[in-house]
C-alpha positions, -999 to 999 in steps of 0.1 A, spaced: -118 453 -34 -155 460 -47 -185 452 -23 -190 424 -46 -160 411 -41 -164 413 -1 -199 397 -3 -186 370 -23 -159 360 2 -181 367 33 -204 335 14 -171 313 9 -168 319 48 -200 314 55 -197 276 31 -170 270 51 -177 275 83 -212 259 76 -193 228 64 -172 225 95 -200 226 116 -214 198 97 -185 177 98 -186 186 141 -222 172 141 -211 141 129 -181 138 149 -203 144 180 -227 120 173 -203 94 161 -190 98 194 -222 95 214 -233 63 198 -193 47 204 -197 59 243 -234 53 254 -237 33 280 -259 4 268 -291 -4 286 -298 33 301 -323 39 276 -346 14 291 -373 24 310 -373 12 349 -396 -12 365 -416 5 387 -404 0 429 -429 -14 451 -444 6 480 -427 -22 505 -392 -15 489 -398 23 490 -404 24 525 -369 -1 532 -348 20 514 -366 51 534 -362 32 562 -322 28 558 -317 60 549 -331 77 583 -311 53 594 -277 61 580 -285 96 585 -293 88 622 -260 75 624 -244 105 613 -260 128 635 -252 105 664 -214 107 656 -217 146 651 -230 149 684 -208 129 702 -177 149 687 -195 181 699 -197 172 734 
C-alpha cells in the first residue's frame, strides 16, 4: 500500500470516529435533558440572618450531642 493509500484510510478513520463522537454527544445530552432533576436550576431565595443563626444553633447542638456520647463511652 502507497502513502496515499494509508493517508486516505487514516481520514476514513478519522470520519468515523468523528462521527461517533457526534452521535455520543447527542446521546449524552439526550440523556441529561430526560434525567434533570426539574427545579435545581432555580436560583435560591436568600436565608435570613435569624434562620442562619437556628440552623447554627442546632448544629452545635447535634454536634454537642455527639461529643457527649463519645465521652461517656470513653470513661
Amino acid at each position: 500500500m502507497n502513502l496515499s493509500g494509508i493517508v486516505k484510510q487514516l481520514k476514513k478513520e478519522r470520519d468515523r470516529a468523528a462521527q461517533q463522537v457526534s452521535q455520543l454527544d447527542a446521546a449524552l445530552s439526550a440523556f441529561v435533558r430526560v434525567y434533570r432533576k426539574p427545579g435545581r436550576t432555580a436560583k435560591r431565595k436568600p436565608m435570613s440572618l435569624s434562620a442562619r443563626r437556628k440552623i447554627a444553633a442546632a448544629q452545635r447542638a447535634r454536634w454537642a450531642k455527639v461529643r457527649a456520647v463519645r465521652k461517656r463511652q470513653k470513661g
